[in-house]
N, CA, C and O atoms as a DFTB+ gen file, in Angstrom:
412 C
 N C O
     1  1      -0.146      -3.360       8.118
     2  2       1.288      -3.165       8.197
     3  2       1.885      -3.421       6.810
     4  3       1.368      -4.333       6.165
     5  1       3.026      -2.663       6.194
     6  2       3.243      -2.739       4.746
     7  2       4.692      -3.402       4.976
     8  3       5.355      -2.802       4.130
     9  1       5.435      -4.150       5.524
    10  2       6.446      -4.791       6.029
    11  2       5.358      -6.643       6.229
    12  3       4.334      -6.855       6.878
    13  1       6.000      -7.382       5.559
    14  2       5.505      -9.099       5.421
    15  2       6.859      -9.878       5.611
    16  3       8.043      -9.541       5.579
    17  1       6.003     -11.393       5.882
    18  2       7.372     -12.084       6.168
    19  2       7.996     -12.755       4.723
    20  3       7.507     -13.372       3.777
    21  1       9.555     -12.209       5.156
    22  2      10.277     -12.887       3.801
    23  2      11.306     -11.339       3.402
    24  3      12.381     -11.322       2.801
    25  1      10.461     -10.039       4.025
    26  2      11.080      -9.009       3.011
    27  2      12.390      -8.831       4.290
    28  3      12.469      -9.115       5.485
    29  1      13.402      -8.133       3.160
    30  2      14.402      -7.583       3.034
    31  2      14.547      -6.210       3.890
    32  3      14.591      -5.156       3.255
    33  1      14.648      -6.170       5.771
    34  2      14.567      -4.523       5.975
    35  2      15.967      -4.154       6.741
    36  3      16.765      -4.944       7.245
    37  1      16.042      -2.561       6.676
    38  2      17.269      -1.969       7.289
    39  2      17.069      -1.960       8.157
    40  3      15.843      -2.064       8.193
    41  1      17.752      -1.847       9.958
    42  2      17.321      -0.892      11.138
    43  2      17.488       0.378      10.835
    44  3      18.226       0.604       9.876
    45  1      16.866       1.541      11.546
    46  2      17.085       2.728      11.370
    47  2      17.463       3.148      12.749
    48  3      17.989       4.258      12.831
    49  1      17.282       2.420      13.926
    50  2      17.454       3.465      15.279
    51  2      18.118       1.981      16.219
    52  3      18.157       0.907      15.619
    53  1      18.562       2.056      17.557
    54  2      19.130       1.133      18.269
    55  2      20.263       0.902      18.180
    56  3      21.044       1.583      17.517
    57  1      20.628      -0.326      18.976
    58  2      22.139      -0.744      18.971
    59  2      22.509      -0.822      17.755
    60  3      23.498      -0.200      17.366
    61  1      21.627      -1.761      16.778
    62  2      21.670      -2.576      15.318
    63  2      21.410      -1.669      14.284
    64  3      21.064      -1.931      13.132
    65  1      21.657      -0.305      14.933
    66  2      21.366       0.902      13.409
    67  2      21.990       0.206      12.295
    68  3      22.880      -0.550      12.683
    69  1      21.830       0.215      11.158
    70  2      22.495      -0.128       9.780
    71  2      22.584      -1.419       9.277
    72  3      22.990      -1.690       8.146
    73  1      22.154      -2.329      10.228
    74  2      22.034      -3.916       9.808
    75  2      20.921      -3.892       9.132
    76  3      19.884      -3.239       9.248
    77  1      21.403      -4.973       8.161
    78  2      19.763      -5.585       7.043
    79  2      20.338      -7.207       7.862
    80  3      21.240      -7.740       8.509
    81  1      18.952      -7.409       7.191
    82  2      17.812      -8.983       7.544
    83  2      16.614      -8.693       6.834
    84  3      16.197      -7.652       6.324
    85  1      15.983     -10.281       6.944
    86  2      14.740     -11.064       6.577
    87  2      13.995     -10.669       7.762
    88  3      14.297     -10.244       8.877
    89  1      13.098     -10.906       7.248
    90  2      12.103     -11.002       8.428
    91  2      11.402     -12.658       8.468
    92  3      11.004     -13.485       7.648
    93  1      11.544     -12.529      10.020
    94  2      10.916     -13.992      10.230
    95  2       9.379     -13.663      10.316
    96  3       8.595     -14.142       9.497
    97  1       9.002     -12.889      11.262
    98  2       7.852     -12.783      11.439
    99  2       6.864     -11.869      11.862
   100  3       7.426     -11.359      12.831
   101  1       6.186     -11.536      11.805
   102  2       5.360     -10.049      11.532
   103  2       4.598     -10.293      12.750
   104  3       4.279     -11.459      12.983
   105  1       4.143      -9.064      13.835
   106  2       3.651      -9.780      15.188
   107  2       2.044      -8.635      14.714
   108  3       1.475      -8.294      15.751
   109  1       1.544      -8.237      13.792
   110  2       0.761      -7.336      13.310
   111  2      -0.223      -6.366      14.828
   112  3      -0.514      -5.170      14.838
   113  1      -0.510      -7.382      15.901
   114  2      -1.015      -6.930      17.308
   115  2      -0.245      -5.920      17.658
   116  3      -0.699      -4.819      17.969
   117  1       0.991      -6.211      17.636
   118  2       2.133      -5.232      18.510
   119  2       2.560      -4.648      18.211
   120  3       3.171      -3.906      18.980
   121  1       2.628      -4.430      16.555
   122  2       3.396      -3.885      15.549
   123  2       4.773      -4.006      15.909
   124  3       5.338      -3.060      16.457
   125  1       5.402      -5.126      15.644
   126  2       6.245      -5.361      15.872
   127  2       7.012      -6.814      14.785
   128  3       6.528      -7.911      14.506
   129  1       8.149      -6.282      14.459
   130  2       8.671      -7.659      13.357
   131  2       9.994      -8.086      14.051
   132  3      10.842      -7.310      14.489
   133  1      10.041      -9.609      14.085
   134  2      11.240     -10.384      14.520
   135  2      12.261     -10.250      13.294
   136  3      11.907     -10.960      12.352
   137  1      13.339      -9.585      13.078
   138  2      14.760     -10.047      12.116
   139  2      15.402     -10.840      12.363
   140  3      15.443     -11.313      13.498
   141  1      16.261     -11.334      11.198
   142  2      17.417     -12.095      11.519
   143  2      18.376     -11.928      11.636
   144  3      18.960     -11.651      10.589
   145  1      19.324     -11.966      13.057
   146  2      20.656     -11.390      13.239
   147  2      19.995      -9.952      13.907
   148  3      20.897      -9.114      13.933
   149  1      19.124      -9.572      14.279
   150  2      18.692      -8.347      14.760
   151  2      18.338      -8.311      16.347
   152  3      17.540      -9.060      16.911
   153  1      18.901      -7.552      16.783
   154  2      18.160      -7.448      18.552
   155  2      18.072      -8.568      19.076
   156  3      16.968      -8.986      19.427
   157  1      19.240      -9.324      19.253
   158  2      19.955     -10.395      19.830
   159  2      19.827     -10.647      20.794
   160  3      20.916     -10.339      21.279
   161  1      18.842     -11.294      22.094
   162  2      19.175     -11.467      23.744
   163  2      19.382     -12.815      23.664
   164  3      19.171     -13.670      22.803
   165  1      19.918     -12.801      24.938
   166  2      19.854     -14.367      26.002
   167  2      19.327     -14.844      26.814
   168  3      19.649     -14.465      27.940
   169  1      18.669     -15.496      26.745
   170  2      17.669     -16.481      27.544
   171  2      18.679     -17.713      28.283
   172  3      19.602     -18.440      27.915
   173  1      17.907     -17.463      29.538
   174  2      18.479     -18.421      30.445
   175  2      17.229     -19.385      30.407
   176  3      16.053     -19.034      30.313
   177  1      17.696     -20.609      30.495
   178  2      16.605     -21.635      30.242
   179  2      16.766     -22.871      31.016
   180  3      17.946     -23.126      31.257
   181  1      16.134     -23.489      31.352
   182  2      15.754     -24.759      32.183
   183  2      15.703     -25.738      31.078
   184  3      15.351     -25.455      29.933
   185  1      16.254     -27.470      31.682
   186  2      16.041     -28.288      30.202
   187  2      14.554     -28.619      30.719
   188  3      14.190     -28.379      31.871
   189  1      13.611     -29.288      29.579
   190  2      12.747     -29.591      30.162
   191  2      12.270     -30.857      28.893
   192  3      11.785     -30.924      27.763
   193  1      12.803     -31.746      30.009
   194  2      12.890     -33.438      29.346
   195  2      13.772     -33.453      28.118
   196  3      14.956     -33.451      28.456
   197  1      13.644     -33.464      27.152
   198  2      14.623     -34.047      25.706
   199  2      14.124     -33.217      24.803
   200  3      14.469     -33.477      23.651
   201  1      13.026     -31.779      25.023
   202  2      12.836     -31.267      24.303
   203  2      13.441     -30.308      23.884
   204  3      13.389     -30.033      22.686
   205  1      14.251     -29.472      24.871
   206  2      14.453     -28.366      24.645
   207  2      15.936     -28.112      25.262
   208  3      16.216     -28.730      26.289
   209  1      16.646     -27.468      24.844
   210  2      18.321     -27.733      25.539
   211  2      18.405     -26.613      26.786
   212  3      17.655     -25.636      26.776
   213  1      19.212     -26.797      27.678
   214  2      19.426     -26.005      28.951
   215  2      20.553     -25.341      28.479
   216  3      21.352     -25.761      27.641
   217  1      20.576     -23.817      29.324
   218  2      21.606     -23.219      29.314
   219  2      21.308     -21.502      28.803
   220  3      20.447     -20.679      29.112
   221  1      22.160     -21.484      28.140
   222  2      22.118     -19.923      27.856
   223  2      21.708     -19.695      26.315
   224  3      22.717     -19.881      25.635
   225  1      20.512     -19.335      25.448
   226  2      20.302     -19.433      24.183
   227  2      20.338     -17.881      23.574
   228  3      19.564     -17.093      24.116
   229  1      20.963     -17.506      22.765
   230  2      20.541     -16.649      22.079
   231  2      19.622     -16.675      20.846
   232  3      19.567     -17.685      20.145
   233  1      18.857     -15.512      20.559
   234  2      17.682     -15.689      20.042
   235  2      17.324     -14.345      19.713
   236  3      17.747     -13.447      20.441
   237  1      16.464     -14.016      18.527
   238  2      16.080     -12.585      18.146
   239  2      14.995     -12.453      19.156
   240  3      14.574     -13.397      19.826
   241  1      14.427     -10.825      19.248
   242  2      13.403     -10.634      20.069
   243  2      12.545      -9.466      19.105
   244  3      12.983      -8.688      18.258
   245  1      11.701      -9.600      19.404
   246  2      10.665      -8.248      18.482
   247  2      11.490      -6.564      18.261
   248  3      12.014      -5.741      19.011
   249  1      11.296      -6.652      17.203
   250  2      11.569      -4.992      17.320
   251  2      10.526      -4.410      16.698
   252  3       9.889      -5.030      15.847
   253  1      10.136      -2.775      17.151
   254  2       9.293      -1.915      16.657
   255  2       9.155      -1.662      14.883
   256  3       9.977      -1.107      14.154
   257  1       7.506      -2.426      14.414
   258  2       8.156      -1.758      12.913
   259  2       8.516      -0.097      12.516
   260  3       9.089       0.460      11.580
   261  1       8.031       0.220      13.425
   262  2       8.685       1.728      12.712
   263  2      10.136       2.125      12.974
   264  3      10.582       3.241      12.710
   265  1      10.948       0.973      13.597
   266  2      12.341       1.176      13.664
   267  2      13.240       0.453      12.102
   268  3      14.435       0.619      11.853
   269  1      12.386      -0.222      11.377
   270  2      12.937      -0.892      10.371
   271  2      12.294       0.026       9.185
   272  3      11.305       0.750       9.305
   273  1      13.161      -0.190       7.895
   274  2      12.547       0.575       6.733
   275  2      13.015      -1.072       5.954
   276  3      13.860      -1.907       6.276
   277  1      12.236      -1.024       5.073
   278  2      12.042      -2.116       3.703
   279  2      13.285      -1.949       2.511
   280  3      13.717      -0.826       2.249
   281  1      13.602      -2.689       2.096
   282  2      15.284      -2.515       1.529
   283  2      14.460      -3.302       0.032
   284  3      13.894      -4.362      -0.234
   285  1      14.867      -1.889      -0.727
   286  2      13.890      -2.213      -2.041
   287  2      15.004      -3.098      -2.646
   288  3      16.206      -3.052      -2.385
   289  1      14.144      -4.181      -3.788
   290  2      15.373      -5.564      -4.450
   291  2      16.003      -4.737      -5.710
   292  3      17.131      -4.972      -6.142
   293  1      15.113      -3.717      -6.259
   294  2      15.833      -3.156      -7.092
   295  2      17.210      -2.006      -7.044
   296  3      18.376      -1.922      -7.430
   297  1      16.286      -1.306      -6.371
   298  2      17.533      -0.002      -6.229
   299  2      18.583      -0.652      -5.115
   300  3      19.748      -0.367      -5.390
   301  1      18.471      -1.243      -4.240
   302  2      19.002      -1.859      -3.024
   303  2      19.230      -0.716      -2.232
   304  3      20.384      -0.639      -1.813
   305  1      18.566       0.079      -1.946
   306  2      18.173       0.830      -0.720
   307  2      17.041       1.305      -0.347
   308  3      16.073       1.455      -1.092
   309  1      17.112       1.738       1.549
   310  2      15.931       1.520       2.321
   311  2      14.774       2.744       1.317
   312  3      15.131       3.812       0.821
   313  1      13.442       2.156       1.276
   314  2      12.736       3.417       0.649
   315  2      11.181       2.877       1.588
   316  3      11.070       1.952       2.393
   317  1      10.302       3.708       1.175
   318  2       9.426       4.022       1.880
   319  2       8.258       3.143       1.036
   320  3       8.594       2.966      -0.135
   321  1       7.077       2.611       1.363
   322  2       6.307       1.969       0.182
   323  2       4.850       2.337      -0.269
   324  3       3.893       2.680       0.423
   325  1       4.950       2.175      -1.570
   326  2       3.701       3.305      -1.628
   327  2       2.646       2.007      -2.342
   328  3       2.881       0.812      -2.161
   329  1       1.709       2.422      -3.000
   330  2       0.308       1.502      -3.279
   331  2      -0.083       1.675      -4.454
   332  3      -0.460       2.825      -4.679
   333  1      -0.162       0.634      -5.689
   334  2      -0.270       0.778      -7.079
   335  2      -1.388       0.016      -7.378
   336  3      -1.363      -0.984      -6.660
   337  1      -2.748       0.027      -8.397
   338  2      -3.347      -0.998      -8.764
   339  2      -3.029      -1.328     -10.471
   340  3      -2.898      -0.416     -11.287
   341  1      -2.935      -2.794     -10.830
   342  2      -2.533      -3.434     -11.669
   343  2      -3.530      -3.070     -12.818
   344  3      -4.625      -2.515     -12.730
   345  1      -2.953      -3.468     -13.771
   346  2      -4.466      -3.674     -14.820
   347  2      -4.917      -4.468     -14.701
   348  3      -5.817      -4.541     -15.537
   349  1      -4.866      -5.695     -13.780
   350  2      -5.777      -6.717     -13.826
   351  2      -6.329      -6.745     -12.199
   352  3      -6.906      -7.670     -11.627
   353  1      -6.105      -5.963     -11.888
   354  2      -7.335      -4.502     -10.848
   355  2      -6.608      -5.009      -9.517
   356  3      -7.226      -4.827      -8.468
   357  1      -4.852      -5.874      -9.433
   358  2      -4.344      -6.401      -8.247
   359  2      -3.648      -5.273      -7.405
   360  3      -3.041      -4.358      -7.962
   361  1      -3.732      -5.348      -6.394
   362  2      -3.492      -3.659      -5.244
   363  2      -1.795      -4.082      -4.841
   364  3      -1.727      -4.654      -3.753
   365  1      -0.465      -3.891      -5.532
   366  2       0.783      -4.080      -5.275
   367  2       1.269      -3.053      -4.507
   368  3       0.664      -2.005      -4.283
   369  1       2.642      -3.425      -3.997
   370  2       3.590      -2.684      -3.145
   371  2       4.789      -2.105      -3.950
   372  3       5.538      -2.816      -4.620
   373  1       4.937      -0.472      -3.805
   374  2       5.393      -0.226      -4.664
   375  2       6.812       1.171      -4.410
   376  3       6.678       2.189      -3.731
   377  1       7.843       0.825      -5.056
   378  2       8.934       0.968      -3.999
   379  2       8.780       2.998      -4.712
   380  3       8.672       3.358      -5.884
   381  1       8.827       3.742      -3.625
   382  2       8.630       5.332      -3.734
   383  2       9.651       6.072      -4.805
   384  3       9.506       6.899      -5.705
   385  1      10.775       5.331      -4.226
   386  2      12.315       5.760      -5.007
   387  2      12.471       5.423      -6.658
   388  3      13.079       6.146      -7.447
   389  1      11.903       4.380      -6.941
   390  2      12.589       4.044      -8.392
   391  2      11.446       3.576      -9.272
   392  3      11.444       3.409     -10.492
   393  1       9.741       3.269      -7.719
   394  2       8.863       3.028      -8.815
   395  2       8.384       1.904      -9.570
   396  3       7.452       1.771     -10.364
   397  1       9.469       0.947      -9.012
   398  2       8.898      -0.630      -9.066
   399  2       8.134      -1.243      -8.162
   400  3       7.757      -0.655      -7.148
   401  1       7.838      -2.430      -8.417
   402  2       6.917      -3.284      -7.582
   403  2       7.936      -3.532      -7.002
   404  3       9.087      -3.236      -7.322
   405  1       7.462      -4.234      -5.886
   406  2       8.229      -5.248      -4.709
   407  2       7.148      -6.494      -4.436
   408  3       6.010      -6.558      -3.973
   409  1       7.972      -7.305      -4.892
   410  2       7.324      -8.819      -4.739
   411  2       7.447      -9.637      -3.087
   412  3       6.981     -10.765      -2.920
C-alpha cells in the first residue's frame, strides 16, 4: 500500500468528499486507512469498570484506501505516487505532479 501512517490524504468519494487529514492508521489486510476527522460514527457503549466511559462516543471508522488520494507537502495537492531509486540505491515515494520526494 503506498499511503503510511503520518501522511497527509484528501477524500475523493463519500459524505467527506474534499476533507484532508492524517492518517492514524493503515489496516494493510483490508486495505483500508483510519483519518482524522474522517467518517465519523457513534458508538453506543457500556461503562465497563473505570476503564472506559459509557454513553455515546464518537470515533473515526476505516475507510477504503482507494477512496483517499495522498496530499503532496510540496505542491499541496492530491497527486498520485510514483517510485524513484536514490543514489545511495534507497527505493523513495515520489510525488507524479511536481516530482519530488515525499517524506
Amino acid at each position: 500500500m503506498k499511503i503510511r501512517t503520518g501522511d497527509t490524504v484528501m477524500v475523493l468519494r463519500g459524505k467527506d468528499a474534499g476533507k484532508r487529514g492524517r492518517v492514524h492508521q493503515v489496516l494493510t489486510s483490508e486495505s483500508r486507512v483510519i483519518v482524522e476527522g474522517v467518517n465519523i460514527i457513534k458508538r453506543h457503549t457500556k461503562p465497563r469498570g473505570t476503564v472506559r466511559q459509557a454513553g455515546i462516543i464518537e470515533r473515526e471508522a476505516p475507510i477504503h484506501a482507494s477512496k483517499v488520494m495522498l496530499v503532496c507537502s510540496k505542491c499541496n495537492r492530491p497527486t498520485r505516487i510514483g517510485h524513484r531509486f536514490l543514489d545511495d540505491g534507497a527505493k523513495v515515494r515520489v510525488c507524479v505532479r511536481c516530482q519530488e520526494v515525499i517524506e
